[in-house]
C-alpha positions in Angstrom: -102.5 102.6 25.0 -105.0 100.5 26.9 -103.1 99.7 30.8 -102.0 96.0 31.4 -104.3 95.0 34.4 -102.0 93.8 37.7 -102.4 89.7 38.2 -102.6 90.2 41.7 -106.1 92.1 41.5 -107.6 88.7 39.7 -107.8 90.9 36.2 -106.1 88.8 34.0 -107.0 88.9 30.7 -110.0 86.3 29.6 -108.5 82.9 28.3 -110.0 82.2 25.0 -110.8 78.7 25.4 -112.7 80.4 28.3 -116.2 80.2 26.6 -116.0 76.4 25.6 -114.9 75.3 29.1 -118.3 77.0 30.5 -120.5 75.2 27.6 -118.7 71.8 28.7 -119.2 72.4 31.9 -123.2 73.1 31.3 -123.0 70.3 28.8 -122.0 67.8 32.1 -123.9 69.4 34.4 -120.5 70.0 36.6 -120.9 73.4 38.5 -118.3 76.2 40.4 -117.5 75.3 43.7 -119.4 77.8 46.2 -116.5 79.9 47.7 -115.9 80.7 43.5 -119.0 82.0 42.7 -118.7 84.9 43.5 -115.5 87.1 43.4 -116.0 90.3 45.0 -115.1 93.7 43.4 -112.2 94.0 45.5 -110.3 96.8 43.3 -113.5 99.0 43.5 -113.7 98.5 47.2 -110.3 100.5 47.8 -110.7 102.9 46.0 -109.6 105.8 48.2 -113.0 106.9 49.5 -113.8 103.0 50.6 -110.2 102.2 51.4 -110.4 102.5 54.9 -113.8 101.0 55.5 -112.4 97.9 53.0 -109.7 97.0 54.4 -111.2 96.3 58.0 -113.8 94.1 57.0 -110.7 92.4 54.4 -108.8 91.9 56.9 -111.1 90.3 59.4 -111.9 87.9 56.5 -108.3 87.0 55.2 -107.5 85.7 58.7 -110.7 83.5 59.5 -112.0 82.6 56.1 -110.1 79.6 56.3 -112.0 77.9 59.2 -115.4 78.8 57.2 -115.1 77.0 53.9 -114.7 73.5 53.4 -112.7 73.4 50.2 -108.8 74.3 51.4 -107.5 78.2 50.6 -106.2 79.2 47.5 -102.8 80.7 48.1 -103.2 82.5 44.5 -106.4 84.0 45.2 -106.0 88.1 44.5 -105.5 90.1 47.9 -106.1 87.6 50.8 -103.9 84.6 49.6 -100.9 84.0 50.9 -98.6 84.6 47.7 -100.6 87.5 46.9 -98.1 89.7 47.8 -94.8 86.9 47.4 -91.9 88.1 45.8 -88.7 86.2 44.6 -85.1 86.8 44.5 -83.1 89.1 41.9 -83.7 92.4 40.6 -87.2 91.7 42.1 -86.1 91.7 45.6 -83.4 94.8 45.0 -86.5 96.8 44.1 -88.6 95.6 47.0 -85.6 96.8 49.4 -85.6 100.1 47.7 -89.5 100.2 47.0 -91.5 97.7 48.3 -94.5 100.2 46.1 -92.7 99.6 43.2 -94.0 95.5 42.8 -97.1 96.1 44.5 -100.5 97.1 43.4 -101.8 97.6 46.8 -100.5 97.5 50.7 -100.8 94.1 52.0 -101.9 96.1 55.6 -105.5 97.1 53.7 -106.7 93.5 52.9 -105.1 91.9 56.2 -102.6 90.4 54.3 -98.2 90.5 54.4 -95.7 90.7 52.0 -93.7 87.4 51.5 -90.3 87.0 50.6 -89.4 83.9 48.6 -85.7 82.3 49.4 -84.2 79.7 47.3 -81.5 78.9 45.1 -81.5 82.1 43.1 -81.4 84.1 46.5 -79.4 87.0 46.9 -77.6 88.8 49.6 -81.2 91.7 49.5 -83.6 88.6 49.0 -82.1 87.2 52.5 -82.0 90.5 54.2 -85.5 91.1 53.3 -86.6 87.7 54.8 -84.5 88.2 58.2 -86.6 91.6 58.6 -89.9 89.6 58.0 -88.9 87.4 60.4 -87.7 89.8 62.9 -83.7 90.3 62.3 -81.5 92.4 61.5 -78.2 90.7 59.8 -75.0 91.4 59.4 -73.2 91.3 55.8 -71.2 88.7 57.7 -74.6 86.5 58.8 -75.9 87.3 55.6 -73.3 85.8 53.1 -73.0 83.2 55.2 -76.8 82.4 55.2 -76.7 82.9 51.4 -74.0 80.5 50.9 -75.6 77.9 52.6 -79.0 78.4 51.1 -77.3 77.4 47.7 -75.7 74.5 49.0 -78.9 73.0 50.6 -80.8 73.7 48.1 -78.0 72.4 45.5 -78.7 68.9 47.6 -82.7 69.1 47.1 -84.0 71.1 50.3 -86.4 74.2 48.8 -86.8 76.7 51.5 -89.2 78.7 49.1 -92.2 76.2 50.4 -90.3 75.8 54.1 -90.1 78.9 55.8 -90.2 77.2 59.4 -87.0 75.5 58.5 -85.5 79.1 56.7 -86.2 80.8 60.0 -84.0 77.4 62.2 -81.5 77.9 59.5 -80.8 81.8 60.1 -81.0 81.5 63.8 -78.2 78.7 63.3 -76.2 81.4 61.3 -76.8 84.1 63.9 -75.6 82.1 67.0 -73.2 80.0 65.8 -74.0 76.5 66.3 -77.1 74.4 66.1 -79.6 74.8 69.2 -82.6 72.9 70.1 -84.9 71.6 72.8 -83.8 68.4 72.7 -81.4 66.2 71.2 -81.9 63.1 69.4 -80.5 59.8 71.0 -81.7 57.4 68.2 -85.2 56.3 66.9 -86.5 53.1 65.0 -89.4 52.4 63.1 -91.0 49.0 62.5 -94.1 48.2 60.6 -95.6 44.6 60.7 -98.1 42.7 59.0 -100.4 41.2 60.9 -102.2 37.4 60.5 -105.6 39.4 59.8 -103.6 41.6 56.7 -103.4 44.3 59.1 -100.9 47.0 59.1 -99.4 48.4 62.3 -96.4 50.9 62.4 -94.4 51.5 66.0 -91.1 53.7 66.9 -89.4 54.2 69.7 -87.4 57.3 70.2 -84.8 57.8 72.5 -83.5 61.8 73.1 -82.6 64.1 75.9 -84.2 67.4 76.8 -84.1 69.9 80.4 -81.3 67.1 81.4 -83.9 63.9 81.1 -82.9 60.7 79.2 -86.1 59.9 77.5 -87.5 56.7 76.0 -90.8 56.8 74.2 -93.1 54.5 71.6 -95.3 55.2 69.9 -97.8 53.2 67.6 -99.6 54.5 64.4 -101.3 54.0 61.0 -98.0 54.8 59.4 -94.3 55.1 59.9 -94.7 59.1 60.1 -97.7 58.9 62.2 -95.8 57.0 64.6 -93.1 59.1 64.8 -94.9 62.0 65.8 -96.9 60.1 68.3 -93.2 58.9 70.1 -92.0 62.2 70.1 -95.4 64.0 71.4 -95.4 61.1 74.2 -91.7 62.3 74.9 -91.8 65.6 75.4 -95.3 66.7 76.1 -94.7 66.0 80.1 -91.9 68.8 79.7 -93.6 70.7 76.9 -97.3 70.9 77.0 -97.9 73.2 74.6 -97.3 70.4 72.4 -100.8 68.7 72.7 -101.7 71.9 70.2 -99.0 71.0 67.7 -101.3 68.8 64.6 -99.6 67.5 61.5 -102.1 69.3 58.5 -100.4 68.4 55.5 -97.6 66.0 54.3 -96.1 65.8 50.3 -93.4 63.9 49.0 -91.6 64.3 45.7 -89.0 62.4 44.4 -85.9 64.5 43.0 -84.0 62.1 40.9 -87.2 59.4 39.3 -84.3 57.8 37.5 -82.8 55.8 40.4 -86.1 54.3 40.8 -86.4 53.1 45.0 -82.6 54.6 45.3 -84.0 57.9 44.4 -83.3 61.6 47.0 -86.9 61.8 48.7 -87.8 65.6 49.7 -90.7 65.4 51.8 -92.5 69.0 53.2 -94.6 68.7 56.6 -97.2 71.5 57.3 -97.8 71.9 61.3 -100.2 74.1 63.2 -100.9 75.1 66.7 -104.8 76.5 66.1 -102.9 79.8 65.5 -101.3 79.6 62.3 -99.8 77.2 59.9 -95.7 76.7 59.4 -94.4 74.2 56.9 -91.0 72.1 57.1 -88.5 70.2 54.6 -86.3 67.3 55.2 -84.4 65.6 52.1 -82.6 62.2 52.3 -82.4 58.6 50.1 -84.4 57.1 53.3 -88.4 58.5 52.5 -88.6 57.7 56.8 -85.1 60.1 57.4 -86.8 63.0 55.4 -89.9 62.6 57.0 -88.0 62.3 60.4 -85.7 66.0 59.5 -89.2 67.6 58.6 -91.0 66.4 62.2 -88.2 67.6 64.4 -87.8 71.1 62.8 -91.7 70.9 63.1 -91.7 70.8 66.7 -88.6 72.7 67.4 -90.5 75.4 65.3 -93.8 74.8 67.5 -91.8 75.1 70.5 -90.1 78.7 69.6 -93.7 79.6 68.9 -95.2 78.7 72.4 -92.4 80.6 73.9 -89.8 78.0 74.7 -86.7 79.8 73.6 -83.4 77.1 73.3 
């Protein structure tokens, strides 16, 4: 009986339309990328005897081959990508509680890399557990239902906490201490983008919030709405938090949940953040594409500030 190869180890079996997508691409002259020419033979490199010299050198490389390539990591790439090793709720997560072996071909620790646990709609009470642990708590069946509960009903409303786990993480400490803390609070804040004579576009916001006891006023100008959001609320809060001149929006999507309402439609919008450290990604969800993007920025920063030390 010939062995199914794992998909993790980048084995999968050869598409057959394989062969004519490598004579096209000769045909047009189009040619691999340079960080895919060459794969290496990561399965024969842990083998037991090379294990332990492997996995130092992979683990150097899975944390700093990102700032060395100019095309953006693959998250799917076998061993070092970040959903290497992500599992999902279900049977899949009972077994990872009991096992974590049992759904993995290797130990994340040999190639630098960590196990991931996915939450989102189809969580269950061992998918949540298993997340709190990752992030560093220990829950209560109480804290636990309750988080599962409210997982559904976010999700149920268009949030996806699979892609978010910045926001997962605000969302169980919420659970665990009762009520909603953060550095600051949000007084208001207004956006206005005008046109000018010369067809040029300017965006400004004001925010008004409260943080260490301070009413705060703060505007900000930008290239877009978003960008001049962040810009009011860095100007804010970076006299009282300077760890926030680190904090860089990397990545923004939107996706429209429901293209049938046309402009009326539930905007979901996912903001990734870093601090030169590591990368932590945020949802917000709302009819108003500026609201979303608004929810997404202030977990962003609350995250950012947890990070740096700043608890609330």
């Amino acid at each position: 009986m010939r062995r199914r190869q794992h998909p993790g180890r980048g084995q999968g079996r050869r598409h057959p339309c394989a062969g004519l997508r490598q004579r096209l691409r000769r045909a047009l002259g189009q040619r691999q990328p340079l960080h895919r020419r060459r794969q290496p033979p990561a399965q024969a490199r842990l083998r037991p005897r090379a294990r332990a010299v492997a996995g130092r050198h992979d683990a150097h490389r899975a944390r700093d081959h990102r700032g060395h390539q100019r095309h953006p990591p693959n998250s799917h790439a076998p061993y070092v990508g970040a959903s290497a090793f992500a599992h999902k709720a279900g049977l899949h997560a009972s077994a990872i509680k009991v096992d974590p072996n049992l759904y993995q071909h290797i130990d994340p620790a040999q190639v630098g890399n960590d196990m991931r646990m996915l939450v989102s709609d189809m969580a269950g009470r061992a998918s949540v557990e298993l997340k709190g642990r990752e992030l560093g708590y220990e829950l209560t069946p109480e804290h636990t239902k309750a988080l599962v509960e409210r997982v559904k009903d976010l999700e149920s409303q268009g949030f996806t906490f699979e892609a978010a786990d910045a926001s997962f993480e605000l969302l169980l400490r919420d659970t665990v201490e009762g009520e909603r803390k953060r550095h600051f609070e949000v007084e208001s804040w207004r956006v206005i983008v005008e046109r000018t004579k010369g067809g040029e576009l300017v965006s400004e916001a004001t925010v008004k919030l409260h943080a260490k006891g301070e009413r705060i006023v703060a505007t900000g100008e930008g290239n877009g709405p978003v960008n001049a959001l962040d810009k009011a609320v860095r100007l804010a809060l970076e006299r009282l938090y300077p760890e926030l001149a680190k904090l860089a929006l990397v990545d923004y999507k939107v996706r429209i949940l429901e293209g049938a309402h046309g402009t009326d439609a539930v905007t979901r919008v996912l903001i990734t953040s870093s601090d030169d450290t590591a990368d932590w990604a945020t949802v917000g969800v709302a009819e108003n594409i500026i609201d979303a993007s608004w929810q997404a920025l202030e977990q962003a920063v609350t995250y950012g500030l947890l990070r740096a030390g700043h608890d609330c």
